[in-house]
N, C-alpha and C positions, 0 to 999 in steps of 0.2 A: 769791140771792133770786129766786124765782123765782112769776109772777103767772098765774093763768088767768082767763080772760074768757066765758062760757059765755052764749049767745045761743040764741032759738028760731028768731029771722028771720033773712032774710039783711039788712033793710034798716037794723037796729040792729047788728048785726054788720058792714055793713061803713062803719057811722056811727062806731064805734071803730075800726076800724081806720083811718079818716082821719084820727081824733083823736090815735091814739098815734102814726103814721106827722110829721104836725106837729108832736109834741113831741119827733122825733127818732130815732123807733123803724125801723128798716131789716129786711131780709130777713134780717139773720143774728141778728138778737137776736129776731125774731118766727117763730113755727113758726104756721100755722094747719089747723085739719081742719075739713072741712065737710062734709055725705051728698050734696052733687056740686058739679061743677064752676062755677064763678064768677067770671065774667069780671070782669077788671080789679081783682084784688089786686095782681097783678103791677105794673101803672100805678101803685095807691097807695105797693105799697112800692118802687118803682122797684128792683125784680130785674132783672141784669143777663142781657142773653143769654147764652142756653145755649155753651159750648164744643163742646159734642155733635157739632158738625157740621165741625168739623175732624178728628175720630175719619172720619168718613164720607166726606170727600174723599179725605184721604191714604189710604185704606181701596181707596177704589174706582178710585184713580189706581193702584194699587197692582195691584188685580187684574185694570183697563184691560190696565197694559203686560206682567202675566208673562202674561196672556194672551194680546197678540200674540207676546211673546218663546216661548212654548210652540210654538205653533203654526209660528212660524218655523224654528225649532230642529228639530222633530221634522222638519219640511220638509227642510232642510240634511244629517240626519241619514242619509233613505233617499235620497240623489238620484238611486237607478236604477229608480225609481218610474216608471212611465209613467204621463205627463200629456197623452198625447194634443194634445202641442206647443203648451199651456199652459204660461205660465211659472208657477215654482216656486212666487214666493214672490208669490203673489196674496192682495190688500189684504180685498177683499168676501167672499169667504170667512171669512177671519181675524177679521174683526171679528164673527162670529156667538159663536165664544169667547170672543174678549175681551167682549163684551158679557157676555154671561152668568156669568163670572168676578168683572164689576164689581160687579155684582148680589151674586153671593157673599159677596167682599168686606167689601164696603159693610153690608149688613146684618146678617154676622155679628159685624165692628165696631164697628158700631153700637150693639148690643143689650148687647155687652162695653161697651162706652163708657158706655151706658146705667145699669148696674151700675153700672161703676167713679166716676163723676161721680154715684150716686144715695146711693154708700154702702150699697148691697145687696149681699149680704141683712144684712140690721142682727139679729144676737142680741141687739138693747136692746129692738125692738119686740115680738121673742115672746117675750123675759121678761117683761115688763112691760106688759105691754097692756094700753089707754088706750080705752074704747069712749066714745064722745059719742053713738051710736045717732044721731037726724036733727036732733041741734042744731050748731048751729056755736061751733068754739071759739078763741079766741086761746091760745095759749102763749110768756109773753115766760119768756128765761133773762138771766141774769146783767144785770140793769139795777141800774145804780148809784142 
């Protein structure tokens, strides 16, 4: 069984969704669309924070160290390099790579993580498209 709520405002719209959220309704039984963004449904229906951002840690901690590990390695690699009696395997240098690696990283993980935690791309939305044009809608699924 499945219920839609279709609103012109946002102030009735999100007057049910306090309504349905108190009788019980959460983030995984309510989907909502709205023509922009809308602070504080997230507060009503207490969605939990995003995982996202462990995707982006491990990501950029990740592309931190093979960054310095590259840069050390190719170091150790030619050691008849002349460094003009600079030692080898110098820190402030190194980290202009690993920097930029993190960055790599981190945001091509992220965008992956993004997707993968968004359920994109969904072949249910371009089969089935759903326009509400500039009104706001609730959609509850499976309510008992």
């Amino acid at each position: 069984m499945s219920e839609r709520y279709i609103f012109d405002d946002q102030e009735s719209f999100l007057a049910k969704l306090k309504e349905l959220a108190s009788a019980g309704a959460d983030w995984k039984t309510v989907q909502v669309r709205t023509p922009y963004p809308v602070h504080g449904m997230e507060a009503i229906l207490k969605a939990p924070r995003s995982g996202l951002w462990k995707f982006t840690a491990a990501a950029s901690s990740a592309g931190f160290l093979s960054g310095l590990a590259f840069t050390i390695y190719t170091v150790r690699d030619w050691p008849q390099l002349i460094t003009g009696g600079k030692p080898m395997v110098s820190l402030p240098p190194f980290t202009i790579i690993a920097f930029e690696l993190t960055i790599l990283f981190g945001s091509v993980v992220s965008f992956l993580g993004y997707l993968f935690l968004s359920g994109q791309p969904s072949l249910k939305n371009i089969l089935e498209p759903e326009e509400y044009g500039n009104r706001f809608a609730i959609l509850m699924e499976g309510q008992k």
